[in-house]
C-alpha positions in Angstrom: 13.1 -3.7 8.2 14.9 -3.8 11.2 17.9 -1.7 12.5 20.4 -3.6 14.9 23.6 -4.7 16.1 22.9 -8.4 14.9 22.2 -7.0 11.4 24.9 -4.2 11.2 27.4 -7.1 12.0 25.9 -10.1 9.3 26.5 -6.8 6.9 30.3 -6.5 8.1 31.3 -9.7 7.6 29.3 -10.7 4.5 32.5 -11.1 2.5 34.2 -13.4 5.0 31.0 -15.7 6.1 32.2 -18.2 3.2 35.9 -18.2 3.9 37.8 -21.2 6.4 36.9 -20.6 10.3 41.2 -19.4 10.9 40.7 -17.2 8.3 37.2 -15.8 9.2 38.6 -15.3 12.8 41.8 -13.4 11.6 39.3 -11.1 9.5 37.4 -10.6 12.5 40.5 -9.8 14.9 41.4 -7.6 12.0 38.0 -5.8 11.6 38.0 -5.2 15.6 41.3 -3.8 15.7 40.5 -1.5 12.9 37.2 -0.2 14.5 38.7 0.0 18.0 41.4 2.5 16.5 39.0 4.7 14.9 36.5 4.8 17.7 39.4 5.5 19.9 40.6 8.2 18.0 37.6 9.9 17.4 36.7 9.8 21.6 39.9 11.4 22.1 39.6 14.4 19.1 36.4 15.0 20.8 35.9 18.2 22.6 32.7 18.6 23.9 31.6 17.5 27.9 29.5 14.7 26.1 30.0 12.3 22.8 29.1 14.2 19.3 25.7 12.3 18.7 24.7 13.1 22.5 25.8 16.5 22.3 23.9 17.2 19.0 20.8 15.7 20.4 20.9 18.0 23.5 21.5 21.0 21.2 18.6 20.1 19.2 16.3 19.6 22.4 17.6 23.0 23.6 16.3 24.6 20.3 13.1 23.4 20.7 12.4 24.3 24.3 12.6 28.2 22.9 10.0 28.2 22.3 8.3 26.5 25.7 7.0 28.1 28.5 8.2 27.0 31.9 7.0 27.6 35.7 7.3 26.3 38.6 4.8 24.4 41.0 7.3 23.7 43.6 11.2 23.4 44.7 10.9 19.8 42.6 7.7 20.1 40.2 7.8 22.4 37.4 5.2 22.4 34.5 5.5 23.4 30.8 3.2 25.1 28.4 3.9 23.6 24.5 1.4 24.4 22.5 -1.9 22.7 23.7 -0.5 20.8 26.1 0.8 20.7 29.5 3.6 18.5 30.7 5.1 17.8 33.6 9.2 17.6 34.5 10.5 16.9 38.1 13.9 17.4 38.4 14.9 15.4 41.3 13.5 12.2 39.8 14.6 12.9 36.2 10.8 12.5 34.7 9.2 14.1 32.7 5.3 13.6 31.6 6.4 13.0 27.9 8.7 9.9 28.6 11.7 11.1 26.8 13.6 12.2 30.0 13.3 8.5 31.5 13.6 6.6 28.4 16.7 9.2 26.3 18.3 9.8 30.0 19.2 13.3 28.5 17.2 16.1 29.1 14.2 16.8 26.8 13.2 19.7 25.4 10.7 20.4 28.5 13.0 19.8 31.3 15.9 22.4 28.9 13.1 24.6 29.5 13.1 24.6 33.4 16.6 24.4 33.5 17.0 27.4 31.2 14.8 29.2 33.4 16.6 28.1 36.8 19.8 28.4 35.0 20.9 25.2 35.7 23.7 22.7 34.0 21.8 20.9 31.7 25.2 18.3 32.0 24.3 17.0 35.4 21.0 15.9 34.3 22.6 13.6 31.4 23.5 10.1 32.1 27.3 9.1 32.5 27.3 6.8 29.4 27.3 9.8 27.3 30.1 11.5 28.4 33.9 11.6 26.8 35.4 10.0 29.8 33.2 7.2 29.7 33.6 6.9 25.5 36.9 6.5 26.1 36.8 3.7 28.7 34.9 1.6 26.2 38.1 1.8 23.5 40.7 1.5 26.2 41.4 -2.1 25.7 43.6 -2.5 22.9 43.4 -5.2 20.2 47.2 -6.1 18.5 47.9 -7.6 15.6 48.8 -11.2 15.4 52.0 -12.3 14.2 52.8 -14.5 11.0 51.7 -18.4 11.9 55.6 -19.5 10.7 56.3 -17.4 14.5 53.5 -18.8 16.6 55.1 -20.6 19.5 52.9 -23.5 20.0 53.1 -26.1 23.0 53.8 -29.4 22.0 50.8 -30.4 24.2 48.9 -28.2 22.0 49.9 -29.7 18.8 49.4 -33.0 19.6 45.3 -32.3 19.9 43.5 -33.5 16.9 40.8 -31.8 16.5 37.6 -33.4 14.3 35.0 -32.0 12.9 31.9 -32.2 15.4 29.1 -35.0 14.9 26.5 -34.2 13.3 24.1 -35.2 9.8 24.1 -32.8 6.9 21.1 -31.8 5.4 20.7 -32.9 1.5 19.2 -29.7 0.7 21.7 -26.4 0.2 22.6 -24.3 3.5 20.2 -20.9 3.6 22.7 -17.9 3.2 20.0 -15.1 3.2 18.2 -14.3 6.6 14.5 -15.1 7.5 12.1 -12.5 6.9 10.0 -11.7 10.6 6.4 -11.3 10.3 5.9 -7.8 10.0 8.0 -7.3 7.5 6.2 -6.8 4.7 7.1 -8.7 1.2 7.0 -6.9 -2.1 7.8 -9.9 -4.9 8.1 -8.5 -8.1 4.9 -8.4 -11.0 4.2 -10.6 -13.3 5.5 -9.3 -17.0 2.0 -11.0 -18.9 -1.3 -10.3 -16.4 1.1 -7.3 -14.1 0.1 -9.6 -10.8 2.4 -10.2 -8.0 3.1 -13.7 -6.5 4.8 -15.1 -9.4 6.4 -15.0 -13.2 5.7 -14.9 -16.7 6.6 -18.4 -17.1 3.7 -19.9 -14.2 1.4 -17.3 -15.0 -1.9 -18.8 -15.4 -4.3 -15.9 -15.9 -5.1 -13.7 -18.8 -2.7 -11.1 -20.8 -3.1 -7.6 -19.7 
């Protein structure tokens, strides 16, 4: 099952994917205004250096790294003790052995550890695209509502374009409205109600009763 923007959005607009194409581009104006709004609000109630999620996640990290123990190699190379195992954080390049300090661009629970030790701002080692300034930015554009179509004013020019629908042959069979499944998604078809095998129905079942 997979978990992105492409899907989030077919979900959205579900109800709209059958309607005319004015109509499914005033629902989408609609559904970005409305989004833009709430997002924008929420950036602006928000009063932590960094966005909720981000700031949660660093909070988290910083509960974990309690129970770390950090020293230092060098001015840049530190190493900490979890557990077993051993990892390495250097400040100055933002890495840390485990990966999540490159990949999260936040600090992870072994570099909270050094900083925590140093006594450090754990804030100038996040990345800028989590902060409130920056959350804000993204929702500063502003999306108005359209007006009535009896008040569009409409160039003549414009009006005189006849637009036709775009050449092209139909296929006989009907249009697919559910998605493709990918390969490693795996496929669970229901049993059959007279042997309790899976792959097809009572009705084409072929093998013996249960």
């Amino acid at each position: 099952m997979t978990s992105n923007i492409a899907e989030s959005m077919n979900a959205a607009i579900k109800a709209a994917r059958e309607l005319p194409v004015a109509t499914l581009l005033e629902y989408l104006r609609f559904l970005t205004q409305k989004w833009t709004y709430t997002n924008r609000n929420a950036a602006i109630c928000t009063m932590t250096k960094l966005t909720s999620k981000a700031e949660n996640n660093l909070r988290d990290n910083y509960a974990i790294s309690l129970r770390m123990k950090a020293s230092t190699s060098v001015t840049n190379v530190h190493d900490v003790q979890d557990g077993e195992k051993t990892f390495i954080v250097k400040l100055r390049e933002k890495n840390c052995t485990c990966g999540r300090f490159q990949i999260d661009e936040m600090p992870c629970p072994h570099t909270l550890a050094i900083l925590s030790s140093l006594h450090l701002d754990p804030y100038q080692y996040c990345s800028k695209f989590f902060t409130k300034e920056n959350l804000l930015a993204m929702y500063d554009g502003v999306v108005y509502p359209m007006p009535s179509q009896n008040n569009w004013d409409i160039p003549t020019e414009i009006e005189r374009i006849e637009i036709l629908p775009p050449i092209g042959k139909i296929p006989a069979e009907r249009p697919k409205k559910k998605r493709i499944n990918g390969p490693l998604e795996t496929i669970n078809p229901s049993k059959c109600g007279r042997c309790d095998q899976r792959g097809h129905n009572r009705k084409t079942c072929r093998n013996l009763p249960k």
